[in-house]
VMD Tcl script that builds the backbone (N, CA, C; Angstrom):
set m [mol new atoms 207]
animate dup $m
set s [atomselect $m all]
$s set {name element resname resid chain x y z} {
  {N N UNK 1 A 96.224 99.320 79.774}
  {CA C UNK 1 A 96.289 100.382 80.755}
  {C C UNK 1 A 97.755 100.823 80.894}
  {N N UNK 2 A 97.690 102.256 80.734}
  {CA C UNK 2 A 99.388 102.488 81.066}
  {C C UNK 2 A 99.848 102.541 82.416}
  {N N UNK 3 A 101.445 102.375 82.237}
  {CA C UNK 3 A 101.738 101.960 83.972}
  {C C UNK 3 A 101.387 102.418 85.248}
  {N N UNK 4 A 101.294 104.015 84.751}
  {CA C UNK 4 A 100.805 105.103 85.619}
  {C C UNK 4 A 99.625 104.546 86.433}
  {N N UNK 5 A 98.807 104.435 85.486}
  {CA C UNK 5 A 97.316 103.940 85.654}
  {C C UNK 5 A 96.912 102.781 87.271}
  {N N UNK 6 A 97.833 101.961 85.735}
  {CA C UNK 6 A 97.912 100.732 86.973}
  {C C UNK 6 A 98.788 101.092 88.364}
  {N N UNK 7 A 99.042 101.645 88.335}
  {CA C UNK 7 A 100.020 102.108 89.817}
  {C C UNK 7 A 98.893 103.161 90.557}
  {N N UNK 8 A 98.212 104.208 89.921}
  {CA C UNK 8 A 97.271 104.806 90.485}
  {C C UNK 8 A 96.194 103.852 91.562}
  {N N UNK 9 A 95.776 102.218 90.304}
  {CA C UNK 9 A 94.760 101.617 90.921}
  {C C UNK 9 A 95.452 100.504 92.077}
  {N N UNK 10 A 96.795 100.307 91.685}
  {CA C UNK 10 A 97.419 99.101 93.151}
  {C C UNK 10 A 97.298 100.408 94.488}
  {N N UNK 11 A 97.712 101.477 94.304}
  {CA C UNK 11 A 97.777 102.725 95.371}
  {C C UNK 11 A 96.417 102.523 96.099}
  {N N UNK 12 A 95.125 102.772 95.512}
  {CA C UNK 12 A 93.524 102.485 95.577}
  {C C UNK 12 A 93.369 101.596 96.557}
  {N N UNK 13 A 94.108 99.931 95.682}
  {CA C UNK 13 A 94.122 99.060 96.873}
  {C C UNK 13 A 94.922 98.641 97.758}
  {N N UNK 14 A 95.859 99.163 98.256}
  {CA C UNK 14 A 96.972 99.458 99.060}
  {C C UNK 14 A 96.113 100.204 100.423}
  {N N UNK 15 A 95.417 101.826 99.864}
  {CA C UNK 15 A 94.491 102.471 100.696}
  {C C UNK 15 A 93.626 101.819 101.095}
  {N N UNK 16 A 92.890 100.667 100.840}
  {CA C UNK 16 A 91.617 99.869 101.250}
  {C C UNK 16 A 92.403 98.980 102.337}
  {N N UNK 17 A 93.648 98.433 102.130}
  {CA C UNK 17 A 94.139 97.513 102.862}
  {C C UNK 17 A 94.382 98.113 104.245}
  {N N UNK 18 A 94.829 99.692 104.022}
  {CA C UNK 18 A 95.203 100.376 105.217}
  {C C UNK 18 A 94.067 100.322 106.236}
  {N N UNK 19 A 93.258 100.958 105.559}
  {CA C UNK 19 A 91.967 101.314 106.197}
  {C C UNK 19 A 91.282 100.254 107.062}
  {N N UNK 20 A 91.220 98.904 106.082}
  {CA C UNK 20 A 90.966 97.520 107.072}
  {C C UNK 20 A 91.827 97.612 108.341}
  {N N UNK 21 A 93.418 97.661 107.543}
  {CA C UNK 21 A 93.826 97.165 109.028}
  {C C UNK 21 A 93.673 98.009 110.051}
  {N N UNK 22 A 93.706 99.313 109.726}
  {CA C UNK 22 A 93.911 100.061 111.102}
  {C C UNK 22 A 92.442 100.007 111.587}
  {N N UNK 23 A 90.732 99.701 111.303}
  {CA C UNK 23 A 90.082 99.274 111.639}
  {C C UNK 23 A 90.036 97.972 112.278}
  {N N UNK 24 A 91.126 96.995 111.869}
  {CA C UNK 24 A 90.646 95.934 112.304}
  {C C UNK 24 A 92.090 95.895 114.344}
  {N N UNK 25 A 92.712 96.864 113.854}
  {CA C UNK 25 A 93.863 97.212 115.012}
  {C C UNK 25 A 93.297 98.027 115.897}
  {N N UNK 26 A 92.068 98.701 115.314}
  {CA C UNK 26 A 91.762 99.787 116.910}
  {C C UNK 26 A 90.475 98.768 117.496}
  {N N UNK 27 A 90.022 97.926 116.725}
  {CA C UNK 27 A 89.264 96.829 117.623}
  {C C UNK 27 A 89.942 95.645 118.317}
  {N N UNK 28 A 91.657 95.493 118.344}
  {CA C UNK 28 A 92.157 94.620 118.810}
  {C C UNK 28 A 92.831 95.034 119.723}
  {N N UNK 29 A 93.519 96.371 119.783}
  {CA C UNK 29 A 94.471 97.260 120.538}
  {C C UNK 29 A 94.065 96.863 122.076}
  {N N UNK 30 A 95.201 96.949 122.563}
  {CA C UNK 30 A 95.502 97.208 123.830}
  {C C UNK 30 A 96.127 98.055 125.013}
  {N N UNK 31 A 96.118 99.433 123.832}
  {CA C UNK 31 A 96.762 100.276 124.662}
  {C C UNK 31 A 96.336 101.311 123.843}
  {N N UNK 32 A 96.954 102.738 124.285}
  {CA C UNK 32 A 96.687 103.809 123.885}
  {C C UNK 32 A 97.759 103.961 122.551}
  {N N UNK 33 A 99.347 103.633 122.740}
  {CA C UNK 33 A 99.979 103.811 121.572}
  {C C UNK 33 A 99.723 103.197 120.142}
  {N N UNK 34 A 99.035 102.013 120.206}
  {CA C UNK 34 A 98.463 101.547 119.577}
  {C C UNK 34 A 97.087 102.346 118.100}
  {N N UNK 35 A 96.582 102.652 119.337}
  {CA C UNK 35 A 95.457 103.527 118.641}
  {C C UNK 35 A 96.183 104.834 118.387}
  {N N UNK 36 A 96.890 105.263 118.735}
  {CA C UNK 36 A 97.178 106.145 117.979}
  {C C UNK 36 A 98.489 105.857 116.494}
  {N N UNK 37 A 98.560 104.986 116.318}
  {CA C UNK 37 A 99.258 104.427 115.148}
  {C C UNK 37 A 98.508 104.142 114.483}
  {N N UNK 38 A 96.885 102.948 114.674}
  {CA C UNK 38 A 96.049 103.394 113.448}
  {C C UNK 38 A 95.420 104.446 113.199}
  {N N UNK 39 A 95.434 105.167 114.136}
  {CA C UNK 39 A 94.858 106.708 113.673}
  {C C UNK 39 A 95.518 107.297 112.858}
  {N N UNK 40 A 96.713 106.860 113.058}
  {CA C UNK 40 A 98.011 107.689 111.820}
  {C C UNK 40 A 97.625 107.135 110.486}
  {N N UNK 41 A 97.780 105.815 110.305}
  {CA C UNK 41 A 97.436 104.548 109.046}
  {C C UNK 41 A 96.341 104.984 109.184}
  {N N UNK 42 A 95.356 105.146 109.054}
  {CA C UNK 42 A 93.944 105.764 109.136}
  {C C UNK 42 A 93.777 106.771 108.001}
  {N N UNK 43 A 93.917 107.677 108.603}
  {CA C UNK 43 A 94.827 109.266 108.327}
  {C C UNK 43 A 94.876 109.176 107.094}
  {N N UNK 44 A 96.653 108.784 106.793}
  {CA C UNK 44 A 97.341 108.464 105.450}
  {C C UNK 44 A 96.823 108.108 104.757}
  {N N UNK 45 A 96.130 106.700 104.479}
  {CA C UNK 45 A 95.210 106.122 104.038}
  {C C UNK 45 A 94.097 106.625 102.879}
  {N N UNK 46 A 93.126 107.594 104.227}
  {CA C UNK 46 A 92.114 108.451 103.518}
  {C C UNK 46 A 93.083 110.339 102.713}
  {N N UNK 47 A 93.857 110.769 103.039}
  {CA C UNK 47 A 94.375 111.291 102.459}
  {C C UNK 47 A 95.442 111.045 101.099}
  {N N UNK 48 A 95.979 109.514 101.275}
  {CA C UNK 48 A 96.415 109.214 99.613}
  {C C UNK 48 A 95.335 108.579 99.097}
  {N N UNK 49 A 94.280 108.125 99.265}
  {CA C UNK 49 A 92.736 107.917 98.584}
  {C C UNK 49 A 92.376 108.966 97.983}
  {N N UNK 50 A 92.094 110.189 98.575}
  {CA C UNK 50 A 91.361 111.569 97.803}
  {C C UNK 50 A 92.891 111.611 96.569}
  {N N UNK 51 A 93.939 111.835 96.840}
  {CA C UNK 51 A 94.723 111.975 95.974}
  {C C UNK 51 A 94.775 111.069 94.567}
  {N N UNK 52 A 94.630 109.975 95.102}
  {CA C UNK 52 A 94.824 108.668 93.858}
  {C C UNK 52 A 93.586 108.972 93.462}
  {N N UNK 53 A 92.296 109.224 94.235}
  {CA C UNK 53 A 91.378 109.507 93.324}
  {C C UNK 53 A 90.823 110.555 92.281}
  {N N UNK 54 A 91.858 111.766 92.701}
  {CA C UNK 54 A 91.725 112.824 92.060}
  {C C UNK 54 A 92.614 112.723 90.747}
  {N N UNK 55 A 93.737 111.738 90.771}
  {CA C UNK 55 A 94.403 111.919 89.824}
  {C C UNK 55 A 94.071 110.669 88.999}
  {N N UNK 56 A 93.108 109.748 89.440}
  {CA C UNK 56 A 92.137 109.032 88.411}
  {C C UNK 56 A 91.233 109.631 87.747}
  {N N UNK 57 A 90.531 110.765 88.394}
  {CA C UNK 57 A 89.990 111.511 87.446}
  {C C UNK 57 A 90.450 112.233 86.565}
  {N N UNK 58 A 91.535 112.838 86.776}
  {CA C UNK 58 A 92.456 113.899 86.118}
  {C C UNK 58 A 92.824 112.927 84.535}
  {N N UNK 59 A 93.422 111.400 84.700}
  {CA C UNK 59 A 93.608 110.661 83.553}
  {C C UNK 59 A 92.645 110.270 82.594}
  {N N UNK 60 A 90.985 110.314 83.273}
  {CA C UNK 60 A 90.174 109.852 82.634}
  {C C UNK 60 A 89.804 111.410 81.783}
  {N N UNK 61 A 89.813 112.319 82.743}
  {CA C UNK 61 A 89.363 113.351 81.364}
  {C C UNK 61 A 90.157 113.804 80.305}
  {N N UNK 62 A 91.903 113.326 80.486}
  {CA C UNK 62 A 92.814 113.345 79.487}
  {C C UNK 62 A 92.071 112.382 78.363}
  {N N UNK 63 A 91.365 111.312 78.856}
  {CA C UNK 63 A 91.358 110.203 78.082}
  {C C UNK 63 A 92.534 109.275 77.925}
  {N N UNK 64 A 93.346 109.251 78.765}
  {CA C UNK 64 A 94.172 108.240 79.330}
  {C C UNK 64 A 93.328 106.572 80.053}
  {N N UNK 65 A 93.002 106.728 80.353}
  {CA C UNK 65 A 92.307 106.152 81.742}
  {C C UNK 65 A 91.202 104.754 80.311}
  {N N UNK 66 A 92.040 104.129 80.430}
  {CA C UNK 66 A 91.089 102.771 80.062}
  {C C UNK 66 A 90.724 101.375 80.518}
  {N N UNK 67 A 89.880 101.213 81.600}
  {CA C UNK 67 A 89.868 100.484 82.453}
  {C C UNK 67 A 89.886 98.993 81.862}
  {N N UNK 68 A 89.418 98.731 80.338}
  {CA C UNK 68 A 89.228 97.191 79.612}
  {C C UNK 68 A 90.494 96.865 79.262}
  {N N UNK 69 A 91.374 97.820 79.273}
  {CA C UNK 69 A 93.567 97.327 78.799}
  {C C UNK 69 A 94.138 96.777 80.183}
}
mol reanalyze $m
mol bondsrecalc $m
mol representation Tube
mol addrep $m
């Protein structure tokens, strides 16, 4: 897999990690500033997701994109 690649898919799970936490922070929060910080991490999250995922597709129809390297 070229580096790109692999940096596309750590990004992927970087976004999954976000998403936990700021789910697992607006069920622990104790205040209002709070929730609105995972709403931000939230946010970010699902907006560099559509991105990393669009530009996983973009490599696979180059034929870049080989998930068995």
């Amino acid at each position: 897999m070229k580096p790109c690649d692999t940096n596309i898919n750590r990004t992927l799970k970087l976004v999954d990690e976000m998403i936990a936490l700021a789910d697992q922070g607006d069920v622990e929060r104790e205040d209002v500033g709070c929730g609105i910080m995972y709403g931000i991490l939230r946010d970010a999250a699902y907006r560099l997701k559509k991105i990393a995922e669009q530009e996983r597709k973009a490599h696979q129809q180059k034929g870049w994109w080989h998930e068995t390297q």
